[in-house]
DOVO-863909 format. One record per residue (C-alpha): x, y, z. Coordinates in Angstrom, 3 decimals. Example, Ala and Ser with C-alpha at 12.3 -4.5 7.8 and 13.67 -1.06 7.14 Angstrom:
[rec [12.300,-4.500,7.800]]
[rec [13.670,-1.060,7.140]]
***
This chain:
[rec [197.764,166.764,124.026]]
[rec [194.849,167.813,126.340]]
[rec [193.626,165.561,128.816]]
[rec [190.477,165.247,127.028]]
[rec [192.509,164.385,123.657]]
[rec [194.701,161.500,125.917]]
[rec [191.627,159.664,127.189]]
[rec [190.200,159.618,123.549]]
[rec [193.404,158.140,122.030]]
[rec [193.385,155.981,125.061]]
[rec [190.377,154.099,124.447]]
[rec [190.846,154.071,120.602]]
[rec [194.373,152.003,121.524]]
[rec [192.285,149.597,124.046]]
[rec [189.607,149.189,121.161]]
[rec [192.139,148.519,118.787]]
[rec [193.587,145.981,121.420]]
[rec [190.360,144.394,121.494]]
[rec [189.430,144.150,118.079]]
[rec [193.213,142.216,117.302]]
[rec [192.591,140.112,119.931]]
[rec [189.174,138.879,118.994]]
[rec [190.874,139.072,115.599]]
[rec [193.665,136.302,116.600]]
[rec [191.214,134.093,118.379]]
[rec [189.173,133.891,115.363]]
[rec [192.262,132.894,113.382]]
[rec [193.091,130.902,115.775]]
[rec [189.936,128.552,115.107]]
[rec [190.579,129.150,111.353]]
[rec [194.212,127.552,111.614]]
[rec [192.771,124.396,112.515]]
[rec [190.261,123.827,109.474]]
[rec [193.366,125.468,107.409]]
[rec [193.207,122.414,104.683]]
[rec [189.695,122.238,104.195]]
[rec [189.687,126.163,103.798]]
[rec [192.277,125.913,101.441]]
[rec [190.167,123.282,99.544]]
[rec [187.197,125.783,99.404]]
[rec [189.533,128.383,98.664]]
[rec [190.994,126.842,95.801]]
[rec [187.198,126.555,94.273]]
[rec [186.620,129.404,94.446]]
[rec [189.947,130.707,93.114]]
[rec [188.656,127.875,90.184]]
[rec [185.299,129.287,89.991]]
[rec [186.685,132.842,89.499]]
[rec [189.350,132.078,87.480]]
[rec [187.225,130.790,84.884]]
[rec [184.671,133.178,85.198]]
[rec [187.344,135.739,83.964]]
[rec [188.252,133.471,81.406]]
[rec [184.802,133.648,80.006]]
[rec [183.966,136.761,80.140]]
[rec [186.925,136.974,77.957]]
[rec [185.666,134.113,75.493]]
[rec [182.538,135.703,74.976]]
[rec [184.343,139.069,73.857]]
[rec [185.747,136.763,70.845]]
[rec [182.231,135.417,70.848]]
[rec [180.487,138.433,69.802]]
[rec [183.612,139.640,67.707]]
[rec [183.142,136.741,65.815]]
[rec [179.284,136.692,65.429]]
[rec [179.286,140.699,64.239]]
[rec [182.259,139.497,61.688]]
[rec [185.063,141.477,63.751]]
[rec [187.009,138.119,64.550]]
[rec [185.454,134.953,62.786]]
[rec [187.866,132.568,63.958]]
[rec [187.436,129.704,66.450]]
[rec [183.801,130.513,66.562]]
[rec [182.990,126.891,67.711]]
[rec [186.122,126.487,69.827]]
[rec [184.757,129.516,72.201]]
[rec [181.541,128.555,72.350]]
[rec [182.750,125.523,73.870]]
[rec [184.995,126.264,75.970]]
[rec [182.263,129.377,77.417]]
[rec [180.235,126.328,77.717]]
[rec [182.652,124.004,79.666]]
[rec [183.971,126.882,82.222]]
[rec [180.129,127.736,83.609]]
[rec [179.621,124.609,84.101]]
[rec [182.425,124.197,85.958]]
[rec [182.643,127.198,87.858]]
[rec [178.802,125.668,89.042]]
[rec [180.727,122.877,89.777]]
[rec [183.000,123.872,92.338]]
[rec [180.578,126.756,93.730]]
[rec [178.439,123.564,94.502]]
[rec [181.795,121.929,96.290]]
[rec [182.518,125.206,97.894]]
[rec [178.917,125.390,99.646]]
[rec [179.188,121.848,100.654]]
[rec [182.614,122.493,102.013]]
[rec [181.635,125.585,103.868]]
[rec [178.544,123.856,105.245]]
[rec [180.743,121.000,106.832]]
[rec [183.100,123.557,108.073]]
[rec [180.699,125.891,109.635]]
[rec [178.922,122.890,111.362]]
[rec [181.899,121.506,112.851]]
[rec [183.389,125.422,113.985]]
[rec [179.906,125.876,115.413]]
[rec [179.613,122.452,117.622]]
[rec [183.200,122.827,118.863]]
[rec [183.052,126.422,120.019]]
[rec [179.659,125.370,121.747]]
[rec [181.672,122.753,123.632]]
[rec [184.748,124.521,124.166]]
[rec [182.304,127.433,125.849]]
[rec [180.447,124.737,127.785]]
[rec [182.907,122.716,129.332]]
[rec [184.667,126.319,130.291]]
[rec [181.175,127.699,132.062]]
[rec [180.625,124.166,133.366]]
[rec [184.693,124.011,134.871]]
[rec [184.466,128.039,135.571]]
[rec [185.269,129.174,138.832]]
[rec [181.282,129.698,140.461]]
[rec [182.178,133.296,141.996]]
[rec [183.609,134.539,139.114]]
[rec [180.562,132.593,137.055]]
[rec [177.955,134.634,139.049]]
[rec [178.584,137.769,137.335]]
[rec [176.636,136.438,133.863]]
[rec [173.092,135.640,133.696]]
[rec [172.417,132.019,132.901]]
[rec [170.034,134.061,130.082]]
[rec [173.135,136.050,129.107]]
[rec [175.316,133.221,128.751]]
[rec [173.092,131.116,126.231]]
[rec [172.459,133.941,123.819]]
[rec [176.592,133.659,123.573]]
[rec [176.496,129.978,123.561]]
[rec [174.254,130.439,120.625]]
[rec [173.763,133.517,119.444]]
[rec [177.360,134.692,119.135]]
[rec [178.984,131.384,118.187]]
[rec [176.674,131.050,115.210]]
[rec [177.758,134.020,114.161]]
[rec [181.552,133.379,114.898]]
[rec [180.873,129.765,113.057]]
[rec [179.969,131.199,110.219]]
[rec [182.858,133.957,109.665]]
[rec [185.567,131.541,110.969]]
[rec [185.822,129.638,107.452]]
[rec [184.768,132.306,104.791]]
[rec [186.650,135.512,105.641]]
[rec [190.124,134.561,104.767]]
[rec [189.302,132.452,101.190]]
[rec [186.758,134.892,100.383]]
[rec [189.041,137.996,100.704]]
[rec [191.774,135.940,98.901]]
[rec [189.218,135.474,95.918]]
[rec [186.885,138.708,95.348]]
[rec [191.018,140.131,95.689]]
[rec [191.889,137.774,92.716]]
[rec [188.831,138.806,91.184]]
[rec [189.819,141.960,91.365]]
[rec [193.241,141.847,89.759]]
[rec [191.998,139.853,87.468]]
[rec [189.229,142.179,86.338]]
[rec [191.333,145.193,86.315]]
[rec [194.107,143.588,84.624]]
[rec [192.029,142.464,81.546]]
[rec [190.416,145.810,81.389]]
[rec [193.832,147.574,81.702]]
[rec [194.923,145.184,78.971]]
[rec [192.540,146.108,76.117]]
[rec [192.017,150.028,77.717]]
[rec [194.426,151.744,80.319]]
[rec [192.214,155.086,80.777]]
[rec [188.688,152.819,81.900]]
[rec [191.038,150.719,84.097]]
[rec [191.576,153.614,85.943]]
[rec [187.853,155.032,86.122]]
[rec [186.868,151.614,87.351]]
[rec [188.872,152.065,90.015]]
[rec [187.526,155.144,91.298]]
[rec [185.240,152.860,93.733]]
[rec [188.134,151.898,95.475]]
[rec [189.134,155.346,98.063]]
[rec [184.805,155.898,98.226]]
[rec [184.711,152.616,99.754]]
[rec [187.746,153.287,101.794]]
[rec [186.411,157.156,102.694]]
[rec [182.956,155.701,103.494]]
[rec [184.497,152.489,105.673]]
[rec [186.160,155.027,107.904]]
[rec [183.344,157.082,108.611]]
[rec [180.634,154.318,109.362]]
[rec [182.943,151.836,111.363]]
[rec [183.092,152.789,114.561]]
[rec [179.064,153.692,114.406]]
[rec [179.267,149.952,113.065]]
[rec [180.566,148.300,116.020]]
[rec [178.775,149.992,118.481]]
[rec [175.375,149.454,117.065]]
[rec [176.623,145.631,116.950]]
[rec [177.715,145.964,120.868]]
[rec [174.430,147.312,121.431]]
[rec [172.098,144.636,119.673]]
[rec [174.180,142.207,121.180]]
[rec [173.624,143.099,125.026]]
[rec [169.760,143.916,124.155]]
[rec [169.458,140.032,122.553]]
[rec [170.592,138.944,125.687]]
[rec [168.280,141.238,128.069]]
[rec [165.373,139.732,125.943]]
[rec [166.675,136.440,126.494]]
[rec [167.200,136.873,130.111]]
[rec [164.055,138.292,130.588]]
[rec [162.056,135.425,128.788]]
[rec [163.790,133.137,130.678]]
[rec [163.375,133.928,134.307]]
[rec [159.454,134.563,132.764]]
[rec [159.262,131.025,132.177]]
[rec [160.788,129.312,134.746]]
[rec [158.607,131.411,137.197]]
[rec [155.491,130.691,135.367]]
[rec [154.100,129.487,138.167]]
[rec [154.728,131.994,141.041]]
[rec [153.918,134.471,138.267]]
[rec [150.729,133.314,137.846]]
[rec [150.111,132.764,141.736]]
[rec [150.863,136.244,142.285]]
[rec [148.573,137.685,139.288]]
[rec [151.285,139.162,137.647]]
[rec [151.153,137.453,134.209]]
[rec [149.261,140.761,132.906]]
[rec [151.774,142.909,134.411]]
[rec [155.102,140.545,132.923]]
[rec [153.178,140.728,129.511]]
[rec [153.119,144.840,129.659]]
[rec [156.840,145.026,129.983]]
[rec [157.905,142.663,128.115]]
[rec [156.530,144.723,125.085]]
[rec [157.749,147.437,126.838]]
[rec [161.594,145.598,126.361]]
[rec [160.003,144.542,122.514]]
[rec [159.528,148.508,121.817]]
[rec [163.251,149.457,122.967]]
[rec [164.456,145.785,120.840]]
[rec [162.411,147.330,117.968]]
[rec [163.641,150.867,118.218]]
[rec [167.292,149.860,118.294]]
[rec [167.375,147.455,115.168]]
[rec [165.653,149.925,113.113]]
[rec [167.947,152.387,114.381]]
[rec [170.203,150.339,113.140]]
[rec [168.469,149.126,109.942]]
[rec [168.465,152.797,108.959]]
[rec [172.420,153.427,109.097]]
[rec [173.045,149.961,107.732]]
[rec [170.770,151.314,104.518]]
[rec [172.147,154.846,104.266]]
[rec [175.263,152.880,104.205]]
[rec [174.231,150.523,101.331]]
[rec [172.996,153.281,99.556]]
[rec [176.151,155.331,99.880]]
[rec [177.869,152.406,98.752]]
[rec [175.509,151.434,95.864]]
[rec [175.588,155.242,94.541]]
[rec [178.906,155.241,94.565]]
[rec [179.617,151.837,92.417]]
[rec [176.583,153.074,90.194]]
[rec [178.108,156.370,89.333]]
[rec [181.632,155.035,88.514]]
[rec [179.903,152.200,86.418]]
[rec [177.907,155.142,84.980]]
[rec [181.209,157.096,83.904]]
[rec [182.809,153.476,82.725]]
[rec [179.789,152.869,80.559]]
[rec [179.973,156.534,79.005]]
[rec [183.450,156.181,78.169]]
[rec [183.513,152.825,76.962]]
[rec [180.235,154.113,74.694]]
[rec [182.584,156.921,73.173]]
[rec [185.262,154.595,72.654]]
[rec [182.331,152.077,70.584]]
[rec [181.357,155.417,68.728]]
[rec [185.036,156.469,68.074]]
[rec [185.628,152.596,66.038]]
[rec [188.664,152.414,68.840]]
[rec [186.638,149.344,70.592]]
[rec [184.562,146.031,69.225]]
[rec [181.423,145.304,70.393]]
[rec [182.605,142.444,71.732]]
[rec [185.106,144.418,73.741]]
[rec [182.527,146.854,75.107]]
[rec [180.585,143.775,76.459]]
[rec [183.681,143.187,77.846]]
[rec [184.317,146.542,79.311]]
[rec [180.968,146.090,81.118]]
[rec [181.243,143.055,82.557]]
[rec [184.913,143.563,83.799]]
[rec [183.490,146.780,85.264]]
[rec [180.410,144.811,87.064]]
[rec [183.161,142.686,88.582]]
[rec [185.459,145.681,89.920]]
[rec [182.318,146.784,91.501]]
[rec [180.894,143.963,92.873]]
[rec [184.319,142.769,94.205]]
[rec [184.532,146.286,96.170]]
[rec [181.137,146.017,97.412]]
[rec [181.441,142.290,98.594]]
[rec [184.920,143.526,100.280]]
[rec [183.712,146.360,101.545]]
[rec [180.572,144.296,102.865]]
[rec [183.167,141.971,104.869]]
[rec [184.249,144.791,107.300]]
[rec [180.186,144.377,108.545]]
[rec [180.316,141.003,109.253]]
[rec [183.627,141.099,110.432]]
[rec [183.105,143.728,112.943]]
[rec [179.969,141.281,113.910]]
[rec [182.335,138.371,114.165]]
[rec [184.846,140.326,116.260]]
[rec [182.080,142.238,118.677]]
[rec [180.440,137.829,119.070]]
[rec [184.141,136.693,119.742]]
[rec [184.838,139.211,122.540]]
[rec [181.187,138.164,124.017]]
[rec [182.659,134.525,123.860]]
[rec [186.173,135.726,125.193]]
[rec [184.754,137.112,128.284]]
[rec [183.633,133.675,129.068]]
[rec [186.147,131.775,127.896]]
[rec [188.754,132.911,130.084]]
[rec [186.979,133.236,133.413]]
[rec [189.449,131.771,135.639]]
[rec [188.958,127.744,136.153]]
[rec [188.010,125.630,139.170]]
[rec [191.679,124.397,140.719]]
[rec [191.464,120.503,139.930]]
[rec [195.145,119.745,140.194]]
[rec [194.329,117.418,143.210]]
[rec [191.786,115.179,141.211]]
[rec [194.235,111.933,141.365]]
[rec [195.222,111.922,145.049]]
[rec [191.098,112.573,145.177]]
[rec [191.103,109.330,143.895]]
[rec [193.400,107.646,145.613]]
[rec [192.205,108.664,148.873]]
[rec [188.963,107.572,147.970]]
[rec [190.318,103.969,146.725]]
[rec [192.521,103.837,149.886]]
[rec [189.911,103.916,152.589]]
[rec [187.057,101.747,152.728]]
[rec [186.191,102.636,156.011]]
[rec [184.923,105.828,155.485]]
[rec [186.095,109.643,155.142]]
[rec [186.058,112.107,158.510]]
[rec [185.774,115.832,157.448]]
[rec [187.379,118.685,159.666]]
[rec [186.834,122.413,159.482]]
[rec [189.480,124.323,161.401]]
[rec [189.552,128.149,162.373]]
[rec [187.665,128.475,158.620]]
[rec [187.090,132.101,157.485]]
[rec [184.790,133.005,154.531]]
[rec [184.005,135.669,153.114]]
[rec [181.665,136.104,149.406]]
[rec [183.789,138.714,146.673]]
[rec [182.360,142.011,147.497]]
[rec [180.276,140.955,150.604]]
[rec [180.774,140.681,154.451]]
[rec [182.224,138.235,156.086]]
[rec [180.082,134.567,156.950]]
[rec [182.621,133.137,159.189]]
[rec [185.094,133.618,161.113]]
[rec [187.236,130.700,162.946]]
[rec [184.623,128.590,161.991]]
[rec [184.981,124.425,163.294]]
[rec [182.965,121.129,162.450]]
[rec [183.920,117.716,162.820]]
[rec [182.132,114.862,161.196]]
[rec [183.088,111.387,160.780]]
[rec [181.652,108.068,159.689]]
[rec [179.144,106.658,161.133]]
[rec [177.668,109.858,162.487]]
[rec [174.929,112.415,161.328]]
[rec [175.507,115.954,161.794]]
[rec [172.904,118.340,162.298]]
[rec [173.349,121.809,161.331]]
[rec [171.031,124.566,162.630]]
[rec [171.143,128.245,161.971]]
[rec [169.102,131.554,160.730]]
[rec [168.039,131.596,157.037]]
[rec [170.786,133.161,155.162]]
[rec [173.097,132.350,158.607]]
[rec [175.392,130.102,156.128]]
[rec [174.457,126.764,156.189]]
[rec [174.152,126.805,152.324]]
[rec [177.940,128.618,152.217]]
[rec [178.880,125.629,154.828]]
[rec [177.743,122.748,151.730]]
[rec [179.239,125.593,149.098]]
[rec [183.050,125.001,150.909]]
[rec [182.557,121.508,151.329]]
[rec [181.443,121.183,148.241]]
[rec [185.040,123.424,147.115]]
[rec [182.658,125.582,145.135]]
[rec [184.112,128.552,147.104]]
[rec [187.659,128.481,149.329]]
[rec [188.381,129.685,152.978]]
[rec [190.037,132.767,153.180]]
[rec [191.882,131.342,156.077]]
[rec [191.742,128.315,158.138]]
[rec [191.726,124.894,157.231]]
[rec [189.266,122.649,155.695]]
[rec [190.184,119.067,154.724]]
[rec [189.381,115.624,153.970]]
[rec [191.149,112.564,156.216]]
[rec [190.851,108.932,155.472]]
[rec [188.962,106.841,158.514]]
[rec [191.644,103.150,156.886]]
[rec [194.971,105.685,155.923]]
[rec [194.674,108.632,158.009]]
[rec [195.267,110.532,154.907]]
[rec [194.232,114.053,154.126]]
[rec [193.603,116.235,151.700]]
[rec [192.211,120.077,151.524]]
[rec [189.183,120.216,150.360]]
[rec [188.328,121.874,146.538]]
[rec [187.054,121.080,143.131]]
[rec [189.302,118.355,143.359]]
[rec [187.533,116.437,146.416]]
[rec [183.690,116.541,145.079]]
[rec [183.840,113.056,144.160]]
[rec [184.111,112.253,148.403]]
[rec [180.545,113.983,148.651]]
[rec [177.138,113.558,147.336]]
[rec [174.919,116.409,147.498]]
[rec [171.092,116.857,148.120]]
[rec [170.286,120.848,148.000]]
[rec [167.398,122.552,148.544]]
[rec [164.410,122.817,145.952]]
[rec [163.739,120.803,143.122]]
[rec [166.701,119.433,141.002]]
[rec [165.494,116.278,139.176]]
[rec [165.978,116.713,135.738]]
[rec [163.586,116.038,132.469]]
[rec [163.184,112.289,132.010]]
[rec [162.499,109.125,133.628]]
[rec [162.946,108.015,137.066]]
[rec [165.864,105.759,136.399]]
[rec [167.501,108.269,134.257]]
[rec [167.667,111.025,137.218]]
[rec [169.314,108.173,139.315]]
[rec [171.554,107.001,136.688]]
[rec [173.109,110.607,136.599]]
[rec [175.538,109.253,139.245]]
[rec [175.974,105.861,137.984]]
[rec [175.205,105.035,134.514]]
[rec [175.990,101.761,135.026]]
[rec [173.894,100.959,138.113]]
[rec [171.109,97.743,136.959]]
[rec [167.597,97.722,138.162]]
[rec [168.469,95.865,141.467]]
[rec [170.713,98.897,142.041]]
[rec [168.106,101.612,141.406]]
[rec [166.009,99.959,143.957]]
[rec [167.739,99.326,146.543]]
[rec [168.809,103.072,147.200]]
[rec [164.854,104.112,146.307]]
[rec [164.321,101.365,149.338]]
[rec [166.898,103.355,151.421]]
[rec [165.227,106.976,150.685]]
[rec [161.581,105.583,151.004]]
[rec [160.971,106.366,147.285]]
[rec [160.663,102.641,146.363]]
[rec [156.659,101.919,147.153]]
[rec [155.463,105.331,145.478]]
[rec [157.794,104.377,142.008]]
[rec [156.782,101.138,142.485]]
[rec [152.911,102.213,142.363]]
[rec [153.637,103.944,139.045]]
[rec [152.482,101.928,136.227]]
[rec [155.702,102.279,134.250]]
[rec [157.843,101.672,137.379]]
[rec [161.426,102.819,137.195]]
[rec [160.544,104.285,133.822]]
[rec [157.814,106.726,134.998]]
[rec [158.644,110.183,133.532]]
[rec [159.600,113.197,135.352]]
[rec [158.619,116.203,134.116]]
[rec [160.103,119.783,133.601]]
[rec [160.853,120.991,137.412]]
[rec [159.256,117.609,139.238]]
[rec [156.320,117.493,137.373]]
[rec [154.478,114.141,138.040]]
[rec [155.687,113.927,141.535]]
[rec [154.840,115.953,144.904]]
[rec [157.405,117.518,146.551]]
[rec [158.337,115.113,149.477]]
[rec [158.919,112.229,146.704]]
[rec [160.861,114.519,144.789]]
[rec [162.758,114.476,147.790]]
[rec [163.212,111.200,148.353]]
[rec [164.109,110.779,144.665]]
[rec [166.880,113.559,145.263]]
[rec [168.387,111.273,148.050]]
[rec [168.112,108.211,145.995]]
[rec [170.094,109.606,143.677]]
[rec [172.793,110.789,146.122]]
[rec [173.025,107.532,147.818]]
[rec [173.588,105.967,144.148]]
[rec [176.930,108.092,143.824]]
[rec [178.200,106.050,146.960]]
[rec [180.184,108.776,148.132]]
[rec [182.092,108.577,151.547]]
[rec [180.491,111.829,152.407]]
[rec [176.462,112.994,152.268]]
[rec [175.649,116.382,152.430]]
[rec [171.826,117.446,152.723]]
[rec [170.784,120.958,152.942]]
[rec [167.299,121.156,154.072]]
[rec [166.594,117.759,151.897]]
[rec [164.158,116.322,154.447]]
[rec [161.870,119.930,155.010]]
[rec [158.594,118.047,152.953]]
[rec [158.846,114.884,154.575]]
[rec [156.570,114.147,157.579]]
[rec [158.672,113.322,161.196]]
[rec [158.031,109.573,160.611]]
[rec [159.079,109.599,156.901]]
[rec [162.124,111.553,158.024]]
[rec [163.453,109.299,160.899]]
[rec [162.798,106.647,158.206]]
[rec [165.268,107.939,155.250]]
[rec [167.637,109.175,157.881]]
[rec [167.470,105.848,159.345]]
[rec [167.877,103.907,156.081]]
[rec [171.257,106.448,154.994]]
[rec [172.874,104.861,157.042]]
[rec [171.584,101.722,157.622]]
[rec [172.635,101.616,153.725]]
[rec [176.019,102.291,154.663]]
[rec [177.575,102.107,158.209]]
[rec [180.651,103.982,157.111]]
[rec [178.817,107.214,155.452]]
[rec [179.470,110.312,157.107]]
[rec [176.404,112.484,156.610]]
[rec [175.359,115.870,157.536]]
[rec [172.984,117.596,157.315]]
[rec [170.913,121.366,157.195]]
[rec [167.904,121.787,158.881]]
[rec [165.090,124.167,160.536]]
[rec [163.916,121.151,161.596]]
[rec [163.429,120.089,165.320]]
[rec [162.743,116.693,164.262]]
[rec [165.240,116.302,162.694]]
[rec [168.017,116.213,165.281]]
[rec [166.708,113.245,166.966]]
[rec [168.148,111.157,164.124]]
[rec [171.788,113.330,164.728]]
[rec [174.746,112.241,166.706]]
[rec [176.095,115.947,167.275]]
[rec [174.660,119.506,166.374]]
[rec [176.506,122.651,165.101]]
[rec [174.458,126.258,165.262]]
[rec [175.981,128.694,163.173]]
[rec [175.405,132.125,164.534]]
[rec [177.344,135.466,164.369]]
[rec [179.765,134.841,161.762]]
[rec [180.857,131.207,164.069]]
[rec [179.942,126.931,164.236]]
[rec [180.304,126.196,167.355]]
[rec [179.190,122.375,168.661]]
[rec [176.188,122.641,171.339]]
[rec [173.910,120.246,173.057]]
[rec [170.707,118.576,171.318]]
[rec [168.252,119.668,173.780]]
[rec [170.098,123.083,173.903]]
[rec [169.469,123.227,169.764]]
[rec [165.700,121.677,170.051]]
[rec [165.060,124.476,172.573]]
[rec [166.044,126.899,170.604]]
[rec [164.311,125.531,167.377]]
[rec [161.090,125.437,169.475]]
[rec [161.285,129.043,170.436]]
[rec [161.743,129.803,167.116]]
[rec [164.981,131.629,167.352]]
[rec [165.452,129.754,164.448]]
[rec [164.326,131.509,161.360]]
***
């Protein structure tokens, strides 16, 4: 084999691998609903069955009524009667099972895929588009949600059907059982060309859904800097430009997908053609009744319309499988490490007095990028604000990412220690519920004021809510609200300027009573007098908090016990004055 020839047959094994393995995880949802599909299987097994069965009553039907069989006229007639109306019986039950089915498949993939983005590791996260991850959180599980429950009972029927059709045709005439056939290696001929086209094309509509998606949503959520900049004209120009390749591409693909149908549809015509002519010659010949010709015809519909609905399934589940392996790729992003979350706990419960956190000889460096430190130290403990200074984009936000355990050291040591116990603990996903977090920008949520507090604490009362608003100075502007606590916050702070969105930020971190407060820039729209105020009140609120704290700021480290400057790759400890003097000369940037 030429090299050309070994790379092809490799990637038509690694597609093959693929499709199985999208394959099993979509059984692998089925096997859990396996009694309820066997319920809806088992209608429509029912609802076949007896449409066979009637189709072969009404052959003694018409025998009877053109005098070639005039017995148990009445006895047909009613039992024609009794199986449609039960065949619409249970395809009534079979929708309402499928409905439940599909609702429930749906609403537990959904959560499955959420809790494994919300629990994914954040580097290995960053690679998706928040965009690009809800088109699979909804695009691709509805799709999934609704092939999980019907491919396996509806391949088991329309293959009953099948039989069943060709068996009673075979049964009254052996030579049209095998014309009817004929559909069969067309459809199989015609599957094997159009397949592969068939998955890519999905592939392909797939990724573009999500560009569109991605691009509509970073449109809207920078509605306003669009519009500041005068750009609004220039987003709505491309995105028609993205509508004209979306529209070129689905009827790209609405083209094949009809050539297909029609390929399909000629074929089943032309073999229901040759069917009809021969069971005509066998009417002329006096071999057949009419009431077996109607037969002939309807057994012959049924052959066909069994192939087409099989040959139909291979679409959708080539759409299922090409959804699954969008959902896969999420799905098993490796997880945050949590096995630490009891000791977190304990630690927690264990010291009252507060929680010290050291950085020792840290090194950090993101996947792919240079390195941010390199034998980096800090020390803060209770009782103590910690000023960090640095350049933008210096680290300070990577400094609240590895406290936060969001990312890990490379090297060095970073860890938790008890101020009652002494105890320690390295820091990770594990140890968030030591800190509370203030970042930058605006990160109040849609709703009322007390319902962005009680994000921390849903049990916190009134007298709760106010006291921290008290402690971040956000108590007298709430207050002057006429709905108070229940004043509503709109989309992205709406309602609110940006220093009392602030405030309301640190309100809500002080609510989570963590042993640890980290803010990152969370005071940079508060006036000097506001800011000694809130800093002041943090921990006047709580003696034993251990708080530190981002800043470009001079003003700032007049409230701080000790100041870090990260520069170069290092945090190193220097003097106040030495870190206001450099803030005022604006080395700080």
């Amino acid at each position: 084999m030429n090299t050309a020839g070994k790379i092809r047959g490799k990637l038509n094994r690694e597609k093959t691998g693929a499709f199985l393995s999208e394959m099993r995880w979509l059984a692998g949802y089925s096997w859990k609903y396996r009694l309820r599909m066997v319920w809806y299987a088992l209608c429509g097994l029912i609802s076949t069955g007896l449409g066979l069965a009637g189709s072969v009553i009404s052959k003694h039907i018409i025998d009877a009524v053109t005098g070639a069989d005039s017995g148990g006229l009445v006895l047909a007639v009613a039992f024609y009667v009794f199986s449609q109306v039960t065949s619409i019986a249970m395809n009534a039950a079979g929708s309402r099972i499928s409905a439940k089915i599909s609702i429930d498949v749906e609403q537990e993939i959904r959560a499955d895929v959420y809790d494994k983005v919300m629990n994914a590791d954040w580097q290995a996260m960053t690679r998706f588009h928040s965009g690009d991850i809800i088109t699979r959180v909804e695009g691709d599980v509805g799709t999934v949600s609704g092939t999980v429950l019907t491919w396996l009972p509806n391949l088991v029927t329309r293959l009953i059907q099948l039989a069943g059709a060709f068996f009673i045709i075979f049964r009254y005439d052996r030579m049209l059982a095998v014309l009817a056939l004929l559909t069969a290696p067309i459809s199989l001929l015609l599957s094997r060309v159009v397949l592969p086209r068939m998955k890519r094309y999905n592939e392909e509509m797939r990724q573009m859904n999500a560009e569109m998606m991605v691009f509509k949503e970073e449109s809207f959520h920078n509605l306003e800097s669009l519009k500041s900049l005068g750009l609004t004209r220039a987003y709505g120009e491309k995105f028609r430009s993205v509508q004209k390749k979306y529209r070129t591409m689905r009827l790209d693909y609405n083209a094949f997908t009809i050539l297909t149908q029609a390929l399909m549809s000629g074929a089943a015509m032309l073999v229901g053609l040759v069917c009809f002519i021969w069971g005509v010659y066998r009417l002329w010949s006096g071999a057949i009744t009419y009431g077996t010709m109607t037969l002939f015809l309807q057994m012959a519909s049924q052959l066909s319309s069994s192939f087409s609905v099989l040959a139909g399934m291979v679409p959708g589940m080539i759409q299922a499988a090409t959804a699954a392996g969008r959902i896969i790729a999420v799905t098993e992003l490796p997880e945050e490490k949590n096995e630490d979350r009891e000791a977190s706990e304990e630690l927690l419960h264990e010291n009252p007095d507060g929680m010290a956190v050291f950085m020792r000889g840290v090194t950090f460096r993101y996947a792919g990028g240079g390195t941010v430190f390199e034998q980096a130290d800090l020390e803060a403990r209770p009782g103590r604000i910690i000023g960090v200074i640095g350049p933008s984009g210096g680290g300070k936000t990577t400094l609240m990412r590895l406290l936060l355990g969001i990312v890990a050291p490379e090297k060095g040591e970073l860890y938790a220690e008890g101020a009652t116990t002494g105890g320690r603990l390295t820091v990770s996903a594990s140890t968030r519920n030591l800190f509370s977090y203030v970042p930058q920008g605006n990160t109040m949520l849609t709703g009322t004021v007390a319902e962005n507090l009680r994000v921390m604490d849903g049990k916190a009362d009134e007298g709760r809510l106010i006291e921290v608003l008290r402690r971040a100075g956000a108590y007298d502007f709430v207050a002057a609200k006429p709905e108070g606590l229940d004043a509503k916050v709109r989309e992205r702070g709406g309602g609110f300027s940006e220093g009392q969105i602030q405030r309301l930020a640190i309100a809500r971190a002080l609510l989570s009573d963590a042993p640890v407060l980290l803010l990152d820039e969370a005071t940079s729209a508060l006036d000097p007098e506001t800011e000694r105020l809130v800093l002041a009140g943090i921990l006047g609120f709580d003696r034993t908090k251990t708080v530190i704290v981002t800043t470009h700021r001079p003003s700032v480290l007049g409230s701080c016990d000790a100041v870090y400057r990260i520069a170069d790759g290092t945090i190193r400890e220097i003097a106040r004055e030495e870190a206001v003097r450099l803030m005022e000369g604006q080395e700080e940037k």
